[in-house]
PDB file of N, CA, C, O and CB in Angstrom:
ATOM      1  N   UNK A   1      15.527   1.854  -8.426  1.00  0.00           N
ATOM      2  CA  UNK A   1      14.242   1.208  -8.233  1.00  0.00           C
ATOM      3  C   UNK A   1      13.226   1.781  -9.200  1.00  0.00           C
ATOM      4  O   UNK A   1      13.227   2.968  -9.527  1.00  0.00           O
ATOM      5  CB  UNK A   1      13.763   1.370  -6.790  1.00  0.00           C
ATOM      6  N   UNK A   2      12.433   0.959  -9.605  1.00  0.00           N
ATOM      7  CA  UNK A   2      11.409   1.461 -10.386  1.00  0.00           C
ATOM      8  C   UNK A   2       9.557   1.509  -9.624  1.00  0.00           C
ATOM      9  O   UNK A   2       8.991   0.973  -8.672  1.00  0.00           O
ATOM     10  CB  UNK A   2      11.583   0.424 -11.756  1.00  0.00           C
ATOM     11  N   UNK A   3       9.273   2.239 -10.454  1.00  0.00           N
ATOM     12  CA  UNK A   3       8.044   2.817  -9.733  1.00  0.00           C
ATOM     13  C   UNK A   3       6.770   1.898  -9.106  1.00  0.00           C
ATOM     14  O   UNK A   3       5.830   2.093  -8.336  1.00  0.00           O
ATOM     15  CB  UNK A   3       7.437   3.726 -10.750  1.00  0.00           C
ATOM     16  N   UNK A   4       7.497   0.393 -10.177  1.00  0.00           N
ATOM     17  CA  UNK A   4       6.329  -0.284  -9.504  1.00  0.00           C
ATOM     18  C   UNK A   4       6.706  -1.438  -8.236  1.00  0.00           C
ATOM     19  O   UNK A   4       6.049  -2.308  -7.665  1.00  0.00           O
ATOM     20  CB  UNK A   4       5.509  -1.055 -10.740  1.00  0.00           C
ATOM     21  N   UNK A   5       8.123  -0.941  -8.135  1.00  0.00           N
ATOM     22  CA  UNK A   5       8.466  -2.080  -6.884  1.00  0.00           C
ATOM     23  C   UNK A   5       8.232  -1.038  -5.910  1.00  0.00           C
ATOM     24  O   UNK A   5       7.679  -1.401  -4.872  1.00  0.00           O
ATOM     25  CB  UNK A   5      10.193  -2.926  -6.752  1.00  0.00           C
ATOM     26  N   UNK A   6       8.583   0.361  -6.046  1.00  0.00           N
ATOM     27  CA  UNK A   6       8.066   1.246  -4.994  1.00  0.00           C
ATOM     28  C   UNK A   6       6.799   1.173  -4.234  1.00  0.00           C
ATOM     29  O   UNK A   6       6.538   1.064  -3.037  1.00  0.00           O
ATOM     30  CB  UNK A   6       8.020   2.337  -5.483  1.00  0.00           C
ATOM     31  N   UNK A   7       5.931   1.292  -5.570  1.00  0.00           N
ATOM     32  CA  UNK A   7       4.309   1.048  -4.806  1.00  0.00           C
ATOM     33  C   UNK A   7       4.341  -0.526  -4.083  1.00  0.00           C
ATOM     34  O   UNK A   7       3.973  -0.531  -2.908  1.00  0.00           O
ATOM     35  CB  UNK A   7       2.772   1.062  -6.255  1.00  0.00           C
ATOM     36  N   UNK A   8       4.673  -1.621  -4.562  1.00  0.00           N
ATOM     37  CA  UNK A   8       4.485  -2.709  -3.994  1.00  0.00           C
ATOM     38  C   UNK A   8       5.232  -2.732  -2.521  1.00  0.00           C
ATOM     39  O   UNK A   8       4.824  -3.459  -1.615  1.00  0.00           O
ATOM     40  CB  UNK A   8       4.902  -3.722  -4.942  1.00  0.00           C
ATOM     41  N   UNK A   9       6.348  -1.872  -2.386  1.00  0.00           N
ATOM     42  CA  UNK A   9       7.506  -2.269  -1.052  1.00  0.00           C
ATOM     43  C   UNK A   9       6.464  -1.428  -0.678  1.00  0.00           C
ATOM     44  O   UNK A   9       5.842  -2.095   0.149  1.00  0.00           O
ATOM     45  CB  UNK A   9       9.467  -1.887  -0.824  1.00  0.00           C
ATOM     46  N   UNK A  10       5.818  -0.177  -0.822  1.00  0.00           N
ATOM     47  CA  UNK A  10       4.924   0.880   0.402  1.00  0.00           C
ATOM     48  C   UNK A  10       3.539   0.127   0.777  1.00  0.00           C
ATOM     49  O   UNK A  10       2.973   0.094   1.870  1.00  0.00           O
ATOM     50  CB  UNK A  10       4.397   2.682  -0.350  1.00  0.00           C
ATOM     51  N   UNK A  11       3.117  -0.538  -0.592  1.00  0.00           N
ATOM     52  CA  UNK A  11       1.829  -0.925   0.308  1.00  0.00           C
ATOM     53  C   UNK A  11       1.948  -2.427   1.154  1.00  0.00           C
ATOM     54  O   UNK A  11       0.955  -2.871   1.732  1.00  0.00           O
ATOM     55  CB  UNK A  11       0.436  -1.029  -0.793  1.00  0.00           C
ATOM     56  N   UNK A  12       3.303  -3.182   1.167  1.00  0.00           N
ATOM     57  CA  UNK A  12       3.662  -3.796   1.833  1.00  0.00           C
ATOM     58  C   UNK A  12       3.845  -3.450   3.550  1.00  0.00           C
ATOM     59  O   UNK A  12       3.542  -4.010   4.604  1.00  0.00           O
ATOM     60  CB  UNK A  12       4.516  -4.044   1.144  1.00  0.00           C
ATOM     61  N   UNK A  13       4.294  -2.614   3.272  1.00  0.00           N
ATOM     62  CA  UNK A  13       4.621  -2.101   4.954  1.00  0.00           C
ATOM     63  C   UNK A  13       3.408  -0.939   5.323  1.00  0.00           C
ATOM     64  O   UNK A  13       3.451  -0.660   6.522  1.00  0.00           O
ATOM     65  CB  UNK A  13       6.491  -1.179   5.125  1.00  0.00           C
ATOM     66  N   UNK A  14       2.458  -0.280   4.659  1.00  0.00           N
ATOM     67  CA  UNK A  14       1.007   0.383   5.007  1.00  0.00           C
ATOM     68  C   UNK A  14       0.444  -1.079   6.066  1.00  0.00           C
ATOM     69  O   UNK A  14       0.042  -1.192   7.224  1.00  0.00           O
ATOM     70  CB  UNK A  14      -0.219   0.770   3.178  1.00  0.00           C
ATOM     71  N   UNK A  15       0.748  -2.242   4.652  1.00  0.00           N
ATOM     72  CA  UNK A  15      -0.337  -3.532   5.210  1.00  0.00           C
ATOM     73  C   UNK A  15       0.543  -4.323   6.453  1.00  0.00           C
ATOM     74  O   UNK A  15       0.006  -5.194   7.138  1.00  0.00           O
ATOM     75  CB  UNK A  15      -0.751  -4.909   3.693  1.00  0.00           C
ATOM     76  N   UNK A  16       1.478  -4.047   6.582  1.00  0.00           N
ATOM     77  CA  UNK A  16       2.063  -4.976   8.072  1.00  0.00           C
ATOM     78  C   UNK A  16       1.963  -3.549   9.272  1.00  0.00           C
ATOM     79  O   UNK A  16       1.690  -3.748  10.456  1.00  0.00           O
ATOM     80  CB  UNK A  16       4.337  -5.780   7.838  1.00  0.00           C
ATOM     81  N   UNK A  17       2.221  -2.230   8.739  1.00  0.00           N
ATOM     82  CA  UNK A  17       1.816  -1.454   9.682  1.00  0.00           C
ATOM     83  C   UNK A  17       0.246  -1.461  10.284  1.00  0.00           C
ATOM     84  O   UNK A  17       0.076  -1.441  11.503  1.00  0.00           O
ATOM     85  CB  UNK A  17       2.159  -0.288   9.181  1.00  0.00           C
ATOM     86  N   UNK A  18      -0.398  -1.478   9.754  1.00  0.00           N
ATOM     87  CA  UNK A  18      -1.752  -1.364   9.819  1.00  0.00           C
ATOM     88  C   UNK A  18      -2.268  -2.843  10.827  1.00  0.00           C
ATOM     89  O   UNK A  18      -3.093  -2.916  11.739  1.00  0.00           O
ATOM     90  CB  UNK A  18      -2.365  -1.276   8.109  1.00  0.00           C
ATOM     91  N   UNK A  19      -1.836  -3.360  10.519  1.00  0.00           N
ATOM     92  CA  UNK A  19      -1.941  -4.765  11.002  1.00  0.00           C
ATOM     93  C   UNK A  19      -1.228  -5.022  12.430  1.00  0.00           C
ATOM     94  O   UNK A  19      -1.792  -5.663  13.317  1.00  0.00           O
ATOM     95  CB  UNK A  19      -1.291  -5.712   9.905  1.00  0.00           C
ATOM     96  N   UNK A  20      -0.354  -4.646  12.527  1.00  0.00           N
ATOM     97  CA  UNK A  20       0.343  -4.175  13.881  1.00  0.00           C
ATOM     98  C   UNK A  20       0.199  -3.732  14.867  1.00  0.00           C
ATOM     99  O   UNK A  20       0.476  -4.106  16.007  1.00  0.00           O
ATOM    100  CB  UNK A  20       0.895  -3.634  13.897  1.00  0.00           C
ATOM    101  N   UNK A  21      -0.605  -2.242  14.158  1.00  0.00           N
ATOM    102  CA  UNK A  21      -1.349  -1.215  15.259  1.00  0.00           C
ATOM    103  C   UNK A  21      -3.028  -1.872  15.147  1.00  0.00           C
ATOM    104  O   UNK A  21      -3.690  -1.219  15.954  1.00  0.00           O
ATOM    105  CB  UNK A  21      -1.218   0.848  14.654  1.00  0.00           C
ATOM    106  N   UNK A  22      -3.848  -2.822  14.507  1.00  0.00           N
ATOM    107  CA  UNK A  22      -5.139  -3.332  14.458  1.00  0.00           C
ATOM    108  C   UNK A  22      -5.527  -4.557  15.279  1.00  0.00           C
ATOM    109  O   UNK A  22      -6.544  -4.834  15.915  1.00  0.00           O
ATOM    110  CB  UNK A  22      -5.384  -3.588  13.180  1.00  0.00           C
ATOM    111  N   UNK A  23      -4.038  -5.390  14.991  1.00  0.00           N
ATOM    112  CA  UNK A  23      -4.436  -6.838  15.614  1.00  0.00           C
ATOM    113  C   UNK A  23      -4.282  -6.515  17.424  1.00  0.00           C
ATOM    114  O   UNK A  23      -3.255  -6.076  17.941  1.00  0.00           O
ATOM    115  CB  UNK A  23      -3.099  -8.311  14.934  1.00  0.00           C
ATOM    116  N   UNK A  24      -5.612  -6.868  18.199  1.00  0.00           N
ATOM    117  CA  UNK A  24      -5.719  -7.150  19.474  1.00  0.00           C
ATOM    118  C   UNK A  24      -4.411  -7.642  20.160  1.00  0.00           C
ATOM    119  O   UNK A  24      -3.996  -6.976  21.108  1.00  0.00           O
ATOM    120  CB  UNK A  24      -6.739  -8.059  19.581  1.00  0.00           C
ATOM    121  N   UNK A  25      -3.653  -8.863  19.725  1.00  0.00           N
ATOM    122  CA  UNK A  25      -2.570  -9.223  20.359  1.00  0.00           C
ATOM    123  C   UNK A  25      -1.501  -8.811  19.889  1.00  0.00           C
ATOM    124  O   UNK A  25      -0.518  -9.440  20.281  1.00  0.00           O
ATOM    125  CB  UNK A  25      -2.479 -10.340  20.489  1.00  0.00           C
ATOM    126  N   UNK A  26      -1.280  -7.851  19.076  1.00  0.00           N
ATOM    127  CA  UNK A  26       0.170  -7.122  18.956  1.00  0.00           C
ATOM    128  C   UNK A  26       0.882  -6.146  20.312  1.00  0.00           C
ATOM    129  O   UNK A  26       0.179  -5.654  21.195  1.00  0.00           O
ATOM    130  CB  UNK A  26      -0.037  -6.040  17.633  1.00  0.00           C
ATOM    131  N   UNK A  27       1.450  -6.091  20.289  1.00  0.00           N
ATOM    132  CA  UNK A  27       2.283  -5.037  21.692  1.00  0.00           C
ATOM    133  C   UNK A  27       2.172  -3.764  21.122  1.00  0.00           C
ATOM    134  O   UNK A  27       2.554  -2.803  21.791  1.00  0.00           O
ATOM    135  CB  UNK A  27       4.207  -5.312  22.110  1.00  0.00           C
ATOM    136  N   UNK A  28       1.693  -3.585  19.946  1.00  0.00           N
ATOM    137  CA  UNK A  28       1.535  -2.483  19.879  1.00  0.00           C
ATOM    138  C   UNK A  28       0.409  -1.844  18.744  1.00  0.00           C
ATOM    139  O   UNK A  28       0.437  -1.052  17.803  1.00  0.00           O
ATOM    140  CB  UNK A  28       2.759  -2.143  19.791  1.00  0.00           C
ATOM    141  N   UNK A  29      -0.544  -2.659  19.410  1.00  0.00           N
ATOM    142  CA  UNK A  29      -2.138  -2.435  19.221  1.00  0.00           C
ATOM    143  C   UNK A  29      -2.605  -0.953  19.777  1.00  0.00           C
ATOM    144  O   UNK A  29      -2.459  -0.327  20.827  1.00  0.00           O
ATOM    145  CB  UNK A  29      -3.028  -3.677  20.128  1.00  0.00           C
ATOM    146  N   UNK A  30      -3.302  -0.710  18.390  1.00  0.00           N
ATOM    147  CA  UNK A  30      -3.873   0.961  18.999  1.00  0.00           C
ATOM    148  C   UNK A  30      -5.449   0.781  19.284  1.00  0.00           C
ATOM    149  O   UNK A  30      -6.091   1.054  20.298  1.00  0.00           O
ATOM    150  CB  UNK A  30      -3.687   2.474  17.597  1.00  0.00           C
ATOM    151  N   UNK A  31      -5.909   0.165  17.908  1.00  0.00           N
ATOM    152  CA  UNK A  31      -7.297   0.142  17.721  1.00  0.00           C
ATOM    153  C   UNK A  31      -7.577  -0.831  16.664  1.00  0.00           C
ATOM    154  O   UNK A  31      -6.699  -1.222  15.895  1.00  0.00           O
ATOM    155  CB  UNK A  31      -7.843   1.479  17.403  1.00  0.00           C
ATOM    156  N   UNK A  32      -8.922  -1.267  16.615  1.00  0.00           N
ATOM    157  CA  UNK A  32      -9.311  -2.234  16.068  1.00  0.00           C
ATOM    158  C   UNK A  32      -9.203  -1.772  14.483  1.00  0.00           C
ATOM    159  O   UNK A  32      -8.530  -2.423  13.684  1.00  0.00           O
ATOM    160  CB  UNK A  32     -10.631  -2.639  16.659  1.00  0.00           C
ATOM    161  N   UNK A  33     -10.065  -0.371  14.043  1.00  0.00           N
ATOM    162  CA  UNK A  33     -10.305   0.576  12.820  1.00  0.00           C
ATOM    163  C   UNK A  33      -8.932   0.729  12.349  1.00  0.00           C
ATOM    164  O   UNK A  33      -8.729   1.774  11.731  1.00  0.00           O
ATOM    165  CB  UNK A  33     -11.034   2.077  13.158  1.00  0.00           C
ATOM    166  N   UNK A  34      -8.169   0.122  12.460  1.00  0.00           N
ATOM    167  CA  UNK A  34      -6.114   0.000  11.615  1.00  0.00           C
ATOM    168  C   UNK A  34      -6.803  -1.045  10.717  1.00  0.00           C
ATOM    169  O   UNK A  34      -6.728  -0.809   9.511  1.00  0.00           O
ATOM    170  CB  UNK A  34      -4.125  -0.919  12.922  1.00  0.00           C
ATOM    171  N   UNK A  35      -7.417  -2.084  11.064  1.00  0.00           N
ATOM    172  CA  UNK A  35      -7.847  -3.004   9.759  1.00  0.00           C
ATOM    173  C   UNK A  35      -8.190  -2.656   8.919  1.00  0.00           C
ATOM    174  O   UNK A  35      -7.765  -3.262   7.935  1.00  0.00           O
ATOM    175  CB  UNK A  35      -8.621  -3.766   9.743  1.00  0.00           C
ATOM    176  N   UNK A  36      -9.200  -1.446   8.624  1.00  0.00           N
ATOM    177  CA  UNK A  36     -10.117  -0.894   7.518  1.00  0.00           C
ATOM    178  C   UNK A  36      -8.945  -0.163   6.979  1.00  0.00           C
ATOM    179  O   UNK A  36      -9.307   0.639   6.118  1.00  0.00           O
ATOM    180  CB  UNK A  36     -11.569   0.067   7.948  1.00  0.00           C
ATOM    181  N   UNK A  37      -7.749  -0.161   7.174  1.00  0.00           N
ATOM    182  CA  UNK A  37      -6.368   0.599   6.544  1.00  0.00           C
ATOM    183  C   UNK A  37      -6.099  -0.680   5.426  1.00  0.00           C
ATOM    184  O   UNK A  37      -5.974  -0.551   4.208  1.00  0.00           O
ATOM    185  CB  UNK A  37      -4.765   0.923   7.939  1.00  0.00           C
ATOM    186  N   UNK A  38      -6.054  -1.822   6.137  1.00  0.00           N
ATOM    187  CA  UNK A  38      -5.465  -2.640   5.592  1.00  0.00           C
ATOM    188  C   UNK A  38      -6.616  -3.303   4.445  1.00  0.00           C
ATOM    189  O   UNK A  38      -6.136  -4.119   3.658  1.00  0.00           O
ATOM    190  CB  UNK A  38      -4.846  -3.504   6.680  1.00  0.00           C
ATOM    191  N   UNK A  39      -7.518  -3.116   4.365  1.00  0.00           N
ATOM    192  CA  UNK A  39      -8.921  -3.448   3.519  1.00  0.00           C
ATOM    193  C   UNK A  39      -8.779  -2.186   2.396  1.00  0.00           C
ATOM    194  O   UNK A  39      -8.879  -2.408   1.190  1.00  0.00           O
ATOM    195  CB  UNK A  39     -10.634  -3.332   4.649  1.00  0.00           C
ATOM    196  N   UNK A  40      -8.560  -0.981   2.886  1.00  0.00           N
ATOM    197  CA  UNK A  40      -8.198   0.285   1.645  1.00  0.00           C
ATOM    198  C   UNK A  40      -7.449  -0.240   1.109  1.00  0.00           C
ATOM    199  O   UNK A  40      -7.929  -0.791   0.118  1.00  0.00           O
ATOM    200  CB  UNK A  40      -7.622   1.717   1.894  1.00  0.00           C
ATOM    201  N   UNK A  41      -5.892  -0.471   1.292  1.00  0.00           N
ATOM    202  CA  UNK A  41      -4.520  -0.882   0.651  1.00  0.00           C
ATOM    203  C   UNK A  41      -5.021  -2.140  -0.254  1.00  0.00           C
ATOM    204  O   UNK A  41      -4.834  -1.897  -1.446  1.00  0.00           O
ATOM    205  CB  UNK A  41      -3.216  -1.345   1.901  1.00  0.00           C
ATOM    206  N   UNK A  42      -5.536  -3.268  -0.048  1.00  0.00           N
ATOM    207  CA  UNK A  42      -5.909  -4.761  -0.390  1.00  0.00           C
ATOM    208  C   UNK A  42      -7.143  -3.793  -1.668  1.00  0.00           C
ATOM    209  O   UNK A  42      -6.831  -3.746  -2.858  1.00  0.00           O
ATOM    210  CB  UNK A  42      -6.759  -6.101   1.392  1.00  0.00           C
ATOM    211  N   UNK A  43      -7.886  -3.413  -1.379  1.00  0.00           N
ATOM    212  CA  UNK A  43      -8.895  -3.079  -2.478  1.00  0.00           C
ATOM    213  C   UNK A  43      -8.498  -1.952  -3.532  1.00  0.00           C
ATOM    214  O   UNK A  43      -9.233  -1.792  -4.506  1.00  0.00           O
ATOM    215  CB  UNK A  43     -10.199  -2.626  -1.792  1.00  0.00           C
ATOM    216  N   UNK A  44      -7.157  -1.024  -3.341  1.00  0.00           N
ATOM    217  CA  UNK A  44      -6.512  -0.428  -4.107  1.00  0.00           C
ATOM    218  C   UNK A  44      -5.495  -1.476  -4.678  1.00  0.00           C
ATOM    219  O   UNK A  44      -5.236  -1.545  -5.880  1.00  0.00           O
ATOM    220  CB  UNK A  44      -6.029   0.717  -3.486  1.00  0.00           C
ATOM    221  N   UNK A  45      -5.098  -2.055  -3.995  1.00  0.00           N
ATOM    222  CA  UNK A  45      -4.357  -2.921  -5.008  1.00  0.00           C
ATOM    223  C   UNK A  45      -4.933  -3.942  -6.073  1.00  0.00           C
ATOM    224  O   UNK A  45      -4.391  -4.461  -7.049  1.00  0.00           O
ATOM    225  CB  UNK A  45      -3.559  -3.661  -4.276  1.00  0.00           C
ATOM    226  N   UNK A  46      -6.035  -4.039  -5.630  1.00  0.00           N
ATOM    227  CA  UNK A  46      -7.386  -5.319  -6.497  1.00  0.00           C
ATOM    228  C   UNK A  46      -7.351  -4.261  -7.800  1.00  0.00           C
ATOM    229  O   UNK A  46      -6.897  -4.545  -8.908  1.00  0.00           O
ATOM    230  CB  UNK A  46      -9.678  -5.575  -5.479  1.00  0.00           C
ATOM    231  N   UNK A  47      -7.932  -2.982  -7.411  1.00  0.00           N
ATOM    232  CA  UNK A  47      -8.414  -1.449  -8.476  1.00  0.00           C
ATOM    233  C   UNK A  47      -7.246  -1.457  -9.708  1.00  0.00           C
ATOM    234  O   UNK A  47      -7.519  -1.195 -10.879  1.00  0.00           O
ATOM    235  CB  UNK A  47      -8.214   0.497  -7.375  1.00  0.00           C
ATOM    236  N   UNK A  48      -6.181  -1.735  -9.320  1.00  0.00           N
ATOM    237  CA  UNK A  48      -4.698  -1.508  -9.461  1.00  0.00           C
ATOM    238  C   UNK A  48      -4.672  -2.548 -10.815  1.00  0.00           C
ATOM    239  O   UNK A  48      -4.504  -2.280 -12.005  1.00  0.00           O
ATOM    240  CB  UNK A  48      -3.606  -1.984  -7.908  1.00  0.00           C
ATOM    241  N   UNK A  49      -4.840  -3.473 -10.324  1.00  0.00           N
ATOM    242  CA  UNK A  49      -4.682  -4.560 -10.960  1.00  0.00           C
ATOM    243  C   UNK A  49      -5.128  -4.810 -11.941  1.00  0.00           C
ATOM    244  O   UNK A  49      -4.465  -5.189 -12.906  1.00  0.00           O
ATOM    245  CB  UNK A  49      -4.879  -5.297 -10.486  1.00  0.00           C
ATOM    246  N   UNK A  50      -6.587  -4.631 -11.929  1.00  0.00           N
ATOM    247  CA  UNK A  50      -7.862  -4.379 -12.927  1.00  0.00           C
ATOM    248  C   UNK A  50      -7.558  -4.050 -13.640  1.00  0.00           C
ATOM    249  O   UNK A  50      -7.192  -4.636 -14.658  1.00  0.00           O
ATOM    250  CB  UNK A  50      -8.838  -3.708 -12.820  1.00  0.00           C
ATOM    251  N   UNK A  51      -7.594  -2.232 -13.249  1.00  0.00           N
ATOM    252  CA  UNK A  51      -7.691  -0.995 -14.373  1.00  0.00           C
ATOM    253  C   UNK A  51      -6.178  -1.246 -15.014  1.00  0.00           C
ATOM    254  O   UNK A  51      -5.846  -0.813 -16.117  1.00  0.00           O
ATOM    255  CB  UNK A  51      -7.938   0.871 -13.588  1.00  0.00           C
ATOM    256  N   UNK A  52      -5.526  -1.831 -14.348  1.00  0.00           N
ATOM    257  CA  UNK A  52      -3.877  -1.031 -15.143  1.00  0.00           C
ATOM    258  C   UNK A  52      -3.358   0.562 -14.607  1.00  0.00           C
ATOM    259  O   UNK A  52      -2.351   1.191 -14.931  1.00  0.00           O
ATOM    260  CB  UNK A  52      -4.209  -0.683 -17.173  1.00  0.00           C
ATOM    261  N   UNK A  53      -4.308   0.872 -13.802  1.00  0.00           N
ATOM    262  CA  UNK A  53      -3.688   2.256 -13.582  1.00  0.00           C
ATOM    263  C   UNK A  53      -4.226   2.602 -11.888  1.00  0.00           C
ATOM    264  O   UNK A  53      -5.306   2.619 -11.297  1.00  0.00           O
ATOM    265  CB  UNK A  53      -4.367   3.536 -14.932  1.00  0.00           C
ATOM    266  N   UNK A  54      -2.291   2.937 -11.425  1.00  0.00           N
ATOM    267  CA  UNK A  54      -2.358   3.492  -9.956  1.00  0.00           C
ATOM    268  C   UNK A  54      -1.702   5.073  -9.549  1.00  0.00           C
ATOM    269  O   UNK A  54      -0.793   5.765 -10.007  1.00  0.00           O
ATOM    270  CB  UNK A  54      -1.529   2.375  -9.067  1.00  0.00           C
ATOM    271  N   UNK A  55      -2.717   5.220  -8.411  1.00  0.00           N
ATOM    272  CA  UNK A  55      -2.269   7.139  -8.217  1.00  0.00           C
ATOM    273  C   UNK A  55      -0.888   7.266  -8.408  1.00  0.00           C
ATOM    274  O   UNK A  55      -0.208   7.879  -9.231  1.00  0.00           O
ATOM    275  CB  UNK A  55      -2.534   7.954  -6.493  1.00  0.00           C
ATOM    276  N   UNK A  56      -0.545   6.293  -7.124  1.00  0.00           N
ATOM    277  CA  UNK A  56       0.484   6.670  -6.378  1.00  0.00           C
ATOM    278  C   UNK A  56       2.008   6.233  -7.564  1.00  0.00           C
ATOM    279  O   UNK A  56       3.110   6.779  -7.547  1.00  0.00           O
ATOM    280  CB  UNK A  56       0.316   5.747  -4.715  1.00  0.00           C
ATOM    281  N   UNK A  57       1.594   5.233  -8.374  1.00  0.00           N
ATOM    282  CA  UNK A  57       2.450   5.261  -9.641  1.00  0.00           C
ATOM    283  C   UNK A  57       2.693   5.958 -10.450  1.00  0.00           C
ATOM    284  O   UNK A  57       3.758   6.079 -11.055  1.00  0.00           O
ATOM    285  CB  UNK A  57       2.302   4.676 -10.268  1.00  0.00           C
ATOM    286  N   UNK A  58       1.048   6.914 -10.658  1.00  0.00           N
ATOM    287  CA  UNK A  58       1.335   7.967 -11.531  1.00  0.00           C
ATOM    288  C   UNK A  58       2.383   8.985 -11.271  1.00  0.00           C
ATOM    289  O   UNK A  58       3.215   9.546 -11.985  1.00  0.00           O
ATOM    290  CB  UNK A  58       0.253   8.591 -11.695  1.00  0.00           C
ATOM    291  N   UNK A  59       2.037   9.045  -9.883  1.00  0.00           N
ATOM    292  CA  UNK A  59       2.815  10.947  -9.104  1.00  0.00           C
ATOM    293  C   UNK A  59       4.458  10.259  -9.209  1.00  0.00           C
ATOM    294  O   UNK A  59       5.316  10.861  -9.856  1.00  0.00           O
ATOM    295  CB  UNK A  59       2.173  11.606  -6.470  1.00  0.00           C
ATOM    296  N   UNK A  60       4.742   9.068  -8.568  1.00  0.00           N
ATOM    297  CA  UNK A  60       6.167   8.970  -8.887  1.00  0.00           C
ATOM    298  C   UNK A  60       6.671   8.875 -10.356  1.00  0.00           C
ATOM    299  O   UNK A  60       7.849   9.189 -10.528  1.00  0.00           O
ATOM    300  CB  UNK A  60       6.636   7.841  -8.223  1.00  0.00           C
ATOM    301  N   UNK A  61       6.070   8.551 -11.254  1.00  0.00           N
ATOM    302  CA  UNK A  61       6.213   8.474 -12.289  1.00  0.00           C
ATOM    303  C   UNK A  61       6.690  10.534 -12.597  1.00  0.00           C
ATOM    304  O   UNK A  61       7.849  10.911 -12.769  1.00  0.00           O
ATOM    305  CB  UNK A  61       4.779   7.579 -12.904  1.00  0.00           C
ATOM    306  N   UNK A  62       5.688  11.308 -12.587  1.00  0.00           N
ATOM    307  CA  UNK A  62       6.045  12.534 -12.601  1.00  0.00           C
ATOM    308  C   UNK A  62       6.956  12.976 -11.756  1.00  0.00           C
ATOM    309  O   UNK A  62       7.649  13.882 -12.219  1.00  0.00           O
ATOM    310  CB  UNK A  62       5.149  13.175 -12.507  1.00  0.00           C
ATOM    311  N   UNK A  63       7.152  12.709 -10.870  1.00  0.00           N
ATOM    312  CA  UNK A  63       8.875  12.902  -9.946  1.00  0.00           C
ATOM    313  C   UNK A  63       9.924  12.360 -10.179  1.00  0.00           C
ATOM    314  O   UNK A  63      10.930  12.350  -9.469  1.00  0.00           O
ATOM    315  CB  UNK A  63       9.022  12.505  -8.634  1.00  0.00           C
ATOM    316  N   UNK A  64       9.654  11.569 -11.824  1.00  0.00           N
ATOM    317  CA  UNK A  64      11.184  11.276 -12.307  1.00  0.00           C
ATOM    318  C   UNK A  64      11.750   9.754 -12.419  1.00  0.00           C
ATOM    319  O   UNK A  64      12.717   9.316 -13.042  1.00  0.00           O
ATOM    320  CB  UNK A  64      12.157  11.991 -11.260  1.00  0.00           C
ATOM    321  N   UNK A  65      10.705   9.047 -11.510  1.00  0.00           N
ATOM    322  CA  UNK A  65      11.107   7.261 -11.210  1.00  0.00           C
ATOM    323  C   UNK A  65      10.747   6.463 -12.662  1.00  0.00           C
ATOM    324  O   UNK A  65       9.809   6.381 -13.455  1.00  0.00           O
ATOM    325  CB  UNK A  65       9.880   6.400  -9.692  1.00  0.00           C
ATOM    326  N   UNK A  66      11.678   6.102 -12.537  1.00  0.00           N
ATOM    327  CA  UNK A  66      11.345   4.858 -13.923  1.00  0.00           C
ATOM    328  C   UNK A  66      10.474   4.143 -14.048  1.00  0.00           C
ATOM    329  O   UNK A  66      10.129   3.650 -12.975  1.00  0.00           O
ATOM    330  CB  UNK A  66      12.113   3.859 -14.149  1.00  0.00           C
ATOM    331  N   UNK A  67       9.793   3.758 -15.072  1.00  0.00           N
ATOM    332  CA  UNK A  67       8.454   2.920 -14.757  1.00  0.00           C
ATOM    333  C   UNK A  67       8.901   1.502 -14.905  1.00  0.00           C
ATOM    334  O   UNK A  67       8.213   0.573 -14.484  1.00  0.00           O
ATOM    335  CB  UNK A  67       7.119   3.244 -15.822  1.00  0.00           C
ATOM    336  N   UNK A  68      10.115   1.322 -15.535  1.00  0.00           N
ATOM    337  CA  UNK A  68      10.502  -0.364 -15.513  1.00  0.00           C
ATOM    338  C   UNK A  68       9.357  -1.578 -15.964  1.00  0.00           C
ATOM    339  O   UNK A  68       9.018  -2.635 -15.430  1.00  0.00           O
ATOM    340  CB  UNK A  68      10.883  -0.752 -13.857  1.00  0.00           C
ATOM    341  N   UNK A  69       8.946  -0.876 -17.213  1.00  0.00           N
ATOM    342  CA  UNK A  69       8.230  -1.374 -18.287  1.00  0.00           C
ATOM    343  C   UNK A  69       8.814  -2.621 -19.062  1.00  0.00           C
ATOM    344  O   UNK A  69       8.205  -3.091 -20.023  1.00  0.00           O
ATOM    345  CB  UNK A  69       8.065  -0.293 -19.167  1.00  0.00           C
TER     346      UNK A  69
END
C-alpha cells in the first residue's frame, strides 16, 4: 500500500467512526461533539488538497511507505 491510500482508508473510517459515536440515532451514540471530529478530518482533507501537503503522509512517508507517485 502506498501512503496515500493509507491516509485516505484512515480518514475514511476517523469519518464513519466519528459519525457513529455523533449521530443521535446510532446504537452507539456517545455525544453530539463526535461531529466536530468529523468537520476536523473533512477540513484537513480540504488543507490536503490545496496545499499538496499532509502530516500524516509526511510521518508515513519517513517510516518507510511508498509514496506511489
Amino acid at each position: 500500500m502506498t501512503s496515500w491510500q493509507i491516509v485516505r482508508i484512515v480518514a475514511g473510517c476517523f469519518i464513519l467512526l466519528s459519525l457513529t459515536l455523533g449521530i443521535p440515532s446510532s446504537p452507539f451514540f456517545v455525544n453530539e461533539w463526535w461531529l466536530g471530529f468529523t468537520a476536523f478530518v473533512g477540513i484537513n482533507l480540504l488543507q490536503s488538497g490545496i496545499s499538496k501537503w499532509c502530516l500524516m503522509e509526511s510521518i508515513l512517508r519517513k517510516l518507510g511507505v511508498p509514496s506511489g507517485i
